[in-house]
Backbone as CSV, one residue per row, in Angstrom:
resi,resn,N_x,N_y,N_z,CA_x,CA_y,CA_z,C_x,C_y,C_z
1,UNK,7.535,13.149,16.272,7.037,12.680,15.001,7.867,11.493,14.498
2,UNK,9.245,11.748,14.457,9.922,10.366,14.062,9.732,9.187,14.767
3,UNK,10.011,9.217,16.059,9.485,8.657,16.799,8.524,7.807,16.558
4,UNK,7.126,7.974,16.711,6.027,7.813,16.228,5.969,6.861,14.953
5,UNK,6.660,7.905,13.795,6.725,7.084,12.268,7.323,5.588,12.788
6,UNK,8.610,5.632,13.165,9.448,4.763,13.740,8.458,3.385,14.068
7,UNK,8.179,3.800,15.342,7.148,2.853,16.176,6.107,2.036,15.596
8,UNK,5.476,3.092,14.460,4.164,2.159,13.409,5.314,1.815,12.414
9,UNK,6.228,2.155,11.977,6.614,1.217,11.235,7.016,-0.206,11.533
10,UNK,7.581,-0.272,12.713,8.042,-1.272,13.269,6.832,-1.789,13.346
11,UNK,5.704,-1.544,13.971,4.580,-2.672,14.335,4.126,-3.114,13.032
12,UNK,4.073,-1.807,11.761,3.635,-2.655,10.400,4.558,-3.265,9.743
13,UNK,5.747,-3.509,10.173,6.963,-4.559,9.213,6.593,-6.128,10.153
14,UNK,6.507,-5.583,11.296,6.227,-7.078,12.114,4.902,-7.901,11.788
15,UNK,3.680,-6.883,11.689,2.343,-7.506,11.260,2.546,-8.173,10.066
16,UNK,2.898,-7.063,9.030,2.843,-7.830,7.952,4.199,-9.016,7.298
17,UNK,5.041,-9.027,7.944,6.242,-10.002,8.239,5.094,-11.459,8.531
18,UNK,4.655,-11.302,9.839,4.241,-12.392,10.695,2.778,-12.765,9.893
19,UNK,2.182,-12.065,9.378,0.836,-12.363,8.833,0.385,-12.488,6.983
20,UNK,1.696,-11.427,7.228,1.565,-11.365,5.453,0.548,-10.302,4.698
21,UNK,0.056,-9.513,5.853,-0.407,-8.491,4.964,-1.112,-7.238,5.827
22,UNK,-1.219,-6.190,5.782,-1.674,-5.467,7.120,-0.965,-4.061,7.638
23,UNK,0.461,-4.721,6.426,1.120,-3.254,7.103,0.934,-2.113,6.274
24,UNK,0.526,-2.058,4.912,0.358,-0.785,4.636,-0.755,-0.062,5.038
25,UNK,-1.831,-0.856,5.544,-3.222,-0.119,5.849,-3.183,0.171,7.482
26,UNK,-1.819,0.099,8.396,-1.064,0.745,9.400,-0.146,1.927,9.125
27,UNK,0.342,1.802,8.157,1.210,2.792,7.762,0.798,4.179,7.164
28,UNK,-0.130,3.914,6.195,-1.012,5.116,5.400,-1.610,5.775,5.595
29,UNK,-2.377,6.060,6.543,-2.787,6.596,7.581,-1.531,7.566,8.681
30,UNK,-0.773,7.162,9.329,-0.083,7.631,9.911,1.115,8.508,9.214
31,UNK,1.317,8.174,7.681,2.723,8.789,6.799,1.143,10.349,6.671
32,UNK,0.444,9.831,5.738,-0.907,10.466,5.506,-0.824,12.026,6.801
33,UNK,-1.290,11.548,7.687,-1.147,12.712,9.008,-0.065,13.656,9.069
34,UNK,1.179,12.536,9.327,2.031,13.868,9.330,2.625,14.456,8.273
35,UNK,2.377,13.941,6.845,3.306,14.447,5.673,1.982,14.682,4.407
36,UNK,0.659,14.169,4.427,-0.378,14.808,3.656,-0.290,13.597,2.457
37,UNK,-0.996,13.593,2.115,-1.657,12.774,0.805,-0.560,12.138,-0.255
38,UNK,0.167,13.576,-0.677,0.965,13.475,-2.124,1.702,13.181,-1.589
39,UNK,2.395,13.216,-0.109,3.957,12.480,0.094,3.437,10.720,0.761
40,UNK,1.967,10.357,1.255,2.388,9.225,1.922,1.909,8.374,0.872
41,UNK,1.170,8.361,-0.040,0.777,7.681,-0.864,2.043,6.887,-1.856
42,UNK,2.773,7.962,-2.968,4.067,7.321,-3.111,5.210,6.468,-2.220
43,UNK,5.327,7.188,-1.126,6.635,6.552,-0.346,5.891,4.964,0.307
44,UNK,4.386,5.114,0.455,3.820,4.162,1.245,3.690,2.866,0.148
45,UNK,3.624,2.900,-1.620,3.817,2.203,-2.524,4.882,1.463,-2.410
46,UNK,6.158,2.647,-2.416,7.791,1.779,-2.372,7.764,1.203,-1.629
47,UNK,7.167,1.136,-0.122,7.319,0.515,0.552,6.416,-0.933,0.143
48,UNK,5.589,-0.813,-0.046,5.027,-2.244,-0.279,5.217,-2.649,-1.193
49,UNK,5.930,-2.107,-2.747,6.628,-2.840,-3.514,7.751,-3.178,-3.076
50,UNK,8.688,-2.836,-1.936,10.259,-3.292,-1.833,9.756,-4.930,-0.920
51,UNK,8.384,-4.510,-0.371,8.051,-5.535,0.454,7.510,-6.823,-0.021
52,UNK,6.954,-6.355,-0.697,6.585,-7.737,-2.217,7.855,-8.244,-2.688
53,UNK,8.467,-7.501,-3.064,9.302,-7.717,-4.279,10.261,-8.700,-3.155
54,UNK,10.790,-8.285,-1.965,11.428,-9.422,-1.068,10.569,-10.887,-0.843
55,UNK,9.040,-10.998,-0.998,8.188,-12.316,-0.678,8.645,-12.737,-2.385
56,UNK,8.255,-12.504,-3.093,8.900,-13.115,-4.396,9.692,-13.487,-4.821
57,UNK,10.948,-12.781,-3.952,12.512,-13.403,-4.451,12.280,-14.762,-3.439
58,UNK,11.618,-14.721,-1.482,11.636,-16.032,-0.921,11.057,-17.012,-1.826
59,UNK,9.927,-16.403,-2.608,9.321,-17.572,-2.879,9.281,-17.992,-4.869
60,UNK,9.843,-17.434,-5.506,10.167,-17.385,-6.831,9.728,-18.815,-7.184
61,UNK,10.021,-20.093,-6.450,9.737,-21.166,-7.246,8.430,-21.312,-6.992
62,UNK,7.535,-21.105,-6.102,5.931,-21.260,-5.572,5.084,-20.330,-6.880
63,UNK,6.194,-18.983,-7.547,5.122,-18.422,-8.724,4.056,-19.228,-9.523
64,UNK,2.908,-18.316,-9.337,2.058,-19.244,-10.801,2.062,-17.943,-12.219
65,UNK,3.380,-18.675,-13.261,3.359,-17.167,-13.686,2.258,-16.836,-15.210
66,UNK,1.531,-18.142,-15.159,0.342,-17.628,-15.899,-0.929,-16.890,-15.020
67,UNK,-0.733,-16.829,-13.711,-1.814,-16.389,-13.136,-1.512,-14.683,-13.255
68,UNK,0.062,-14.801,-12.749,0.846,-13.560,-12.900,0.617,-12.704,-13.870
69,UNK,0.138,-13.642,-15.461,0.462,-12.447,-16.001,-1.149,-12.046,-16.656
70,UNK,-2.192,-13.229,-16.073,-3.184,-12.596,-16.184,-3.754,-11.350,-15.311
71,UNK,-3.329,-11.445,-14.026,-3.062,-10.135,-13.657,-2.760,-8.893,-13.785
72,UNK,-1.746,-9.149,-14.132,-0.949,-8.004,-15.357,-1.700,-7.338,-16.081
73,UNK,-2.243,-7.922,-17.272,-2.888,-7.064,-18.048,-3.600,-6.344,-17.786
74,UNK,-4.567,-6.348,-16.548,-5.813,-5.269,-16.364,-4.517,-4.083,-15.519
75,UNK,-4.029,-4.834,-14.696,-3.005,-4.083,-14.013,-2.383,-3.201,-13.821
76,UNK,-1.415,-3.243,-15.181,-0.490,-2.553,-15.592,-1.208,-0.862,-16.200
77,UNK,-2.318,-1.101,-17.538,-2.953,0.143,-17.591,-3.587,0.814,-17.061
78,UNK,-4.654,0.363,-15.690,-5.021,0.798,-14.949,-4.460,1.346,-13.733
79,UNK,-2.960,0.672,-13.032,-2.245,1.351,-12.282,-1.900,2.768,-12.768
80,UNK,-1.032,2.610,-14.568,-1.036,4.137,-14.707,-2.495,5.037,-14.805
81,UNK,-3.216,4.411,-14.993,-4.312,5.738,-14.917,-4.692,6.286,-13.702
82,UNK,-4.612,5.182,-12.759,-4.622,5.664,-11.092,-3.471,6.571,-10.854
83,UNK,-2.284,6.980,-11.252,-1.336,7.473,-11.342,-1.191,9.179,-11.363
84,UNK,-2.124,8.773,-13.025,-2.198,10.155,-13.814,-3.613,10.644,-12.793
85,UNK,-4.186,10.234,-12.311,-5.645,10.546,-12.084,-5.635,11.472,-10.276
86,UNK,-4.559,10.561,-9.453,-3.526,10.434,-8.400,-3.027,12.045,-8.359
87,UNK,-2.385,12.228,-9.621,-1.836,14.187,-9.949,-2.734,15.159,-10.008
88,UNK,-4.004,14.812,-10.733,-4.828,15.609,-10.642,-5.793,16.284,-10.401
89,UNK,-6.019,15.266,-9.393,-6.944,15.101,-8.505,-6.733,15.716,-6.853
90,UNK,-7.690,17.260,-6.868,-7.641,17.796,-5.632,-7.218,16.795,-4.495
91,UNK,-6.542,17.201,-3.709,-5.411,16.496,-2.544,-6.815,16.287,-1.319
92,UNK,-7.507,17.088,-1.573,-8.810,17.138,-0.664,-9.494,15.823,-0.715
93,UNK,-9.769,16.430,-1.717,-11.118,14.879,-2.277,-9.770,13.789,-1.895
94,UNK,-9.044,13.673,-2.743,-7.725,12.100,-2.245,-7.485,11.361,-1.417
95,UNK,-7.620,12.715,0.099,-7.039,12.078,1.120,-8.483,11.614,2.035
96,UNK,-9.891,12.063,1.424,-10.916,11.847,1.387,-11.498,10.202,1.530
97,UNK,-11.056,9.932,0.026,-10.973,9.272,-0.497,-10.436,7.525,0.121
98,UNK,-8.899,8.211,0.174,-8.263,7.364,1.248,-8.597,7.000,2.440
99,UNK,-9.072,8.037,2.961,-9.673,7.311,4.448,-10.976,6.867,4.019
100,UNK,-11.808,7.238,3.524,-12.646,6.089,3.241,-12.700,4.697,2.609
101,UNK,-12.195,4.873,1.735,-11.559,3.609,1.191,-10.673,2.310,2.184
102,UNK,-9.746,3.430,2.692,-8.847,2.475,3.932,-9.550,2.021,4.825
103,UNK,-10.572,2.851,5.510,-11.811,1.790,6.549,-12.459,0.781,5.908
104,UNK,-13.005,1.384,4.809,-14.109,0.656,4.318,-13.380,-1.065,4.082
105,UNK,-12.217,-1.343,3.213,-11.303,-2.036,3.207,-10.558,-3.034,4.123
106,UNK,-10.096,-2.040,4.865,-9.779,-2.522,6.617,-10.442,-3.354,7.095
107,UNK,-11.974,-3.211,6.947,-12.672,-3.809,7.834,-13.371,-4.973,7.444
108,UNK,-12.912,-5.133,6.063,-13.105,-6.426,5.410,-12.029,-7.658,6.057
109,UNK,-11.004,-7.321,6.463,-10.146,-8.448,6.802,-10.732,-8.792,8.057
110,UNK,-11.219,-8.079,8.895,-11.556,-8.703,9.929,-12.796,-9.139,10.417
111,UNK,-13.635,-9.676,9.310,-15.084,-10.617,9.316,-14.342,-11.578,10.290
């Protein structure tokens, strides 16, 4: 199993390193399998916020931070409601959810 985790992680730090985007919809899926819904969903976030948050410090002067913060606003309240919604929401339907969503998604990048 570590192993494994190991291996897709490495291929999703390199994809999305080299391409810029790709590795969490490698990763979520595979944390998902062996650890279930409520553990890969959070840890699979930190990970793509620690991973953002490093492209922003490279690129801090390229910000557009009025675009930034029109973003924001829908953003910010709606992330927490995905949050609260995230807790209470049968783990069934979620991980449901997730894989549908993650194909359906997925398969938009590669028109």
């Amino acid at each position: 199993m570590y192993f494994i985790l190991t291996l897709v992680g490495l291929v999703a730090g390199t994809l999305s390193g080299s391409v810029g985007f790709g590795g969490g919809m490698i990763l979520l899926p595979v944390i998902t399998y062996f650890y279930g819904v409520e553990i890969a969903v959070p840890v699979s976030t930190i990970a793509q916020m620690m991973s953002n948050l490093s492209r922003a410090a490279m690129g801090w002067r390229q910000i557009h931070w009025r675009q930034v913060a029109w973003f924001l606003v829908p953003a910010l309240p709606l992330t927490a409601l995905g949050a609260f919604g995230f807790s209470v929401v049968d783990k069934t339907i979620m991980t449901r959810v997730l894989c549908v969503s993650d194909s359906v998604l997925g398969d938009e990048g590669q028109g």
